[in-house]
LOMAR-979874 format. One record per residue: residue number from 1; x, z, y of N, C-alpha, C in turn. Coordinates in nm, 2 decimals. Last residue first. Example, Ala and Ser with C-alpha at 12.3 -4.5 7.8 and 13.67 -1.06 7.14 Angstrom:
% residues 2
<i 2, n_X 1.28, n_Z 0.71, n_Y -0.22, ca_X 1.37, ca_Z 0.71, ca_Y -0.11, c_X 1.29, c_Z 0.79, c_Y 0.00>
<i 1, n_X 1.32, n_Z 0.78, n_Y -0.57, ca_X 1.23, ca_Z 0.78, ca_Y -0.45, c_X 1.32, c_Z 0.78, c_Y -0.33>
***
This chain:
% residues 48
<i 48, n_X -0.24, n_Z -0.09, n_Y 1.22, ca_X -0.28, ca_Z -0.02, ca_Y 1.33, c_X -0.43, c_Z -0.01, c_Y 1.25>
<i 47, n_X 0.09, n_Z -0.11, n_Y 1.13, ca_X -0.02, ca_Z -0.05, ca_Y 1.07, c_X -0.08, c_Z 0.00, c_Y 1.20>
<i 46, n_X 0.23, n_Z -0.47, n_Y 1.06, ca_X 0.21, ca_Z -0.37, ca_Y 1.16, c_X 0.04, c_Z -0.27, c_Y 1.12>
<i 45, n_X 0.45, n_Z -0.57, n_Y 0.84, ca_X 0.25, ca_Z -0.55, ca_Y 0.84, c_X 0.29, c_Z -0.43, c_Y 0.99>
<i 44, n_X 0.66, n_Z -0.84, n_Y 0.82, ca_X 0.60, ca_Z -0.71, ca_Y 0.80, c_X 0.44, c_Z -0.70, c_Y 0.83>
<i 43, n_X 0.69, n_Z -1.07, n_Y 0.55, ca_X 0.69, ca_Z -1.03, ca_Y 0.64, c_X 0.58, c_Z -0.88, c_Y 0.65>
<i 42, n_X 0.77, n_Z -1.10, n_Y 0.29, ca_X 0.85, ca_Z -1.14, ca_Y 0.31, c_X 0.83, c_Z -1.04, c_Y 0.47>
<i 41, n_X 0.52, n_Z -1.10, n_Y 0.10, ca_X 0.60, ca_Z -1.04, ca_Y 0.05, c_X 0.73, c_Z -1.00, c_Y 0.18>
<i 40, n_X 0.24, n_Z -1.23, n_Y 0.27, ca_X 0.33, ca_Z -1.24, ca_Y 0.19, c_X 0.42, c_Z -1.16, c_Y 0.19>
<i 39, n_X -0.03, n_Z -1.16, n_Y 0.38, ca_X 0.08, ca_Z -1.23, ca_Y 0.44, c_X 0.19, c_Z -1.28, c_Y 0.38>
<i 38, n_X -0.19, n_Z -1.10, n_Y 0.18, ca_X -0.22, ca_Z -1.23, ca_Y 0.21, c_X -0.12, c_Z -1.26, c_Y 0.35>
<i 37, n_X -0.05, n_Z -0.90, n_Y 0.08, ca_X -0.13, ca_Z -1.05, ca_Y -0.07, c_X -0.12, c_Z -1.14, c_Y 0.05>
<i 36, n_X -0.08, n_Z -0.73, n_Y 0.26, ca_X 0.05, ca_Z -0.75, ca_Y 0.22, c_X 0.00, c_Z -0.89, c_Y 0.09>
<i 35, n_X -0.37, n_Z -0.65, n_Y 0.27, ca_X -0.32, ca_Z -0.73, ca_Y 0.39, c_X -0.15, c_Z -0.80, c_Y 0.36>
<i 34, n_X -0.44, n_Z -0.57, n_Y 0.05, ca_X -0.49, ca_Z -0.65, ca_Y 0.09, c_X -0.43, c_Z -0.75, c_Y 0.20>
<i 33, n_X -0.24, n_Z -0.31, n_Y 0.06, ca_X -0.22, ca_Z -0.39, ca_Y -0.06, c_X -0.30, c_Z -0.52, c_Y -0.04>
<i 32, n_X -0.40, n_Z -0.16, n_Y 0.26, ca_X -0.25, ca_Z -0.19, ca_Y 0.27, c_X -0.19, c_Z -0.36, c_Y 0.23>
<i 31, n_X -0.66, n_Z -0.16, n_Y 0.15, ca_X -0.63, ca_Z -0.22, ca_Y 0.28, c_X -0.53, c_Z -0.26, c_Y 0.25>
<i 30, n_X -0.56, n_Z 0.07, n_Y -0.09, ca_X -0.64, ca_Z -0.10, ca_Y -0.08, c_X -0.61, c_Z -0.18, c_Y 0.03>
<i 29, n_X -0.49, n_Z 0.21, n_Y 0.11, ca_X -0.39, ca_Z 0.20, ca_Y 0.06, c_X -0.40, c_Z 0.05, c_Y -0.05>
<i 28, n_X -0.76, n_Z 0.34, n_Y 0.24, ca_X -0.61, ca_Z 0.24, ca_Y 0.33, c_X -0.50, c_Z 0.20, c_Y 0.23>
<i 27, n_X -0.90, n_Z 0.44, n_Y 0.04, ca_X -0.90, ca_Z 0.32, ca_Y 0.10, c_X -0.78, c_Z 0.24, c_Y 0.23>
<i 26, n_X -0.73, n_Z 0.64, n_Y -0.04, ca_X -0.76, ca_Z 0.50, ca_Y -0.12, c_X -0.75, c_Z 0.39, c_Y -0.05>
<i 25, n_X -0.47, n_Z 0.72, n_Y 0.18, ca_X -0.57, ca_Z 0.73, ca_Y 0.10, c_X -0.60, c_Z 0.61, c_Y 0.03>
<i 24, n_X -0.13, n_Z 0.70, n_Y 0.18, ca_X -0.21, ca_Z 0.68, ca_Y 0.19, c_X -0.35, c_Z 0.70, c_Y 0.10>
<i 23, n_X 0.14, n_Z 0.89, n_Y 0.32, ca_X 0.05, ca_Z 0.89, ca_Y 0.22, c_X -0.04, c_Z 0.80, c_Y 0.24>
<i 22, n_X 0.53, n_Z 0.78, n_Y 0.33, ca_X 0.39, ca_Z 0.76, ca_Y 0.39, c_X 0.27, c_Z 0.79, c_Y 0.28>
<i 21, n_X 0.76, n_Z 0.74, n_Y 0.24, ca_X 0.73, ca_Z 0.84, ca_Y 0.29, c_X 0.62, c_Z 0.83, c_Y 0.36>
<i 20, n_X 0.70, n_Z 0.53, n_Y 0.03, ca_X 0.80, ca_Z 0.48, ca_Y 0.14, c_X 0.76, c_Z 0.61, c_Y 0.26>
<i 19, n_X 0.37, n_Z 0.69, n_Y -0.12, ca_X 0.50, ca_Z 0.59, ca_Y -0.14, c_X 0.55, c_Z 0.53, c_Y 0.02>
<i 18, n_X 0.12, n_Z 0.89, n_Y -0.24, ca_X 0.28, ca_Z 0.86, ca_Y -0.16, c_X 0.37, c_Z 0.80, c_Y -0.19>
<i 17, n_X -0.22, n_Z 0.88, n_Y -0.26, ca_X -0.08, ca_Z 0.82, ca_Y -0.29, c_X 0.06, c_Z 0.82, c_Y -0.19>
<i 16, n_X -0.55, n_Z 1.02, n_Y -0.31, ca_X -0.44, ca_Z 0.95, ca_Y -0.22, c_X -0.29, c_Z 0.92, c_Y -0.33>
<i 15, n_X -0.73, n_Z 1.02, n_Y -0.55, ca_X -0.78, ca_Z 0.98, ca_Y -0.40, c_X -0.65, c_Z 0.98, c_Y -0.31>
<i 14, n_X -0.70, n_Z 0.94, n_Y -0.87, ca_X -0.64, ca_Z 0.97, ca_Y -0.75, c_X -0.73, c_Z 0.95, c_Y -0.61>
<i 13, n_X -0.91, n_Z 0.87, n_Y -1.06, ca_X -0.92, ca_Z 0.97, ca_Y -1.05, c_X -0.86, c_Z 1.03, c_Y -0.91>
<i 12, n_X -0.82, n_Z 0.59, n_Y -1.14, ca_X -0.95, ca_Z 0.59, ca_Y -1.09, c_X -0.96, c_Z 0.76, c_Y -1.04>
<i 11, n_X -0.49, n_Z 0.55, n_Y -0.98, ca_X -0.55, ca_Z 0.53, ca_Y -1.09, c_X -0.73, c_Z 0.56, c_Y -1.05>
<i 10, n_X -0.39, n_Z 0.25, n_Y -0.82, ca_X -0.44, ca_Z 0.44, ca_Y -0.77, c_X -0.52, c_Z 0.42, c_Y -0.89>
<i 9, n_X -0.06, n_Z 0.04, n_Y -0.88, ca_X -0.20, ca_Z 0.08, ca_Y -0.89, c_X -0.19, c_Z 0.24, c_Y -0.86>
<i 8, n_X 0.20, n_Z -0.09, n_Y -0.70, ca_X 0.16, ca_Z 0.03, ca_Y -0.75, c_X 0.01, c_Z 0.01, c_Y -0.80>
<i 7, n_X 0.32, n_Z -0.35, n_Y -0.64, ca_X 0.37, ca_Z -0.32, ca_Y -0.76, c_X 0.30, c_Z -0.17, c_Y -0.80>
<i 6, n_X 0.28, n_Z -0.31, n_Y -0.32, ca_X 0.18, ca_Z -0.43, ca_Y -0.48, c_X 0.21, c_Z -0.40, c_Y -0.59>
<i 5, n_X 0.44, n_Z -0.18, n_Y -0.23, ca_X 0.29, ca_Z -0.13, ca_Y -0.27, c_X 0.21, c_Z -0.21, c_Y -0.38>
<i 4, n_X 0.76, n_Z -0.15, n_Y -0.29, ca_X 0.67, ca_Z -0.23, ca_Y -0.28, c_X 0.53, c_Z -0.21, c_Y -0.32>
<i 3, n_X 1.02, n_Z 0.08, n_Y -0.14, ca_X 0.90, ca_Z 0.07, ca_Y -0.28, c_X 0.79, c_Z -0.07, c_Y -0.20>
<i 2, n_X 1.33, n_Z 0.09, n_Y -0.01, ca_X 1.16, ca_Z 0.05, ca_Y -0.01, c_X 1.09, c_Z 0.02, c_Y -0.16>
<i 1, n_X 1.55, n_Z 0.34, n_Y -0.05, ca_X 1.51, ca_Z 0.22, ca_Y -0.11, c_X 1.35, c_Z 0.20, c_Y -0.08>
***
């Protein structure tokens, strides 16, 4: 089952996260969460 990243906060203490068998660090996982707001929910995100 896919986990939806918008639905996670990185608490202040975490420096990475695993969700949809992928880790990401903070800052990519901000990124992630940035670029999924502003495509929308519906389509994908190519991770380059």
């Amino acid at each position: 089952m896919k986990r939806n990243i918008l639905l996670y906060e990185l608490p202040e203490g975490m420096q990475s996260i695993f969700i949809n068998g992928k880790s990401y660090t903070r800052e990519a996982f901000l990124k992630a969460q940035e670029r999924l707001r502003n495509k929308g929910e519906k389509q994908k995100i190519n991770a380059s």
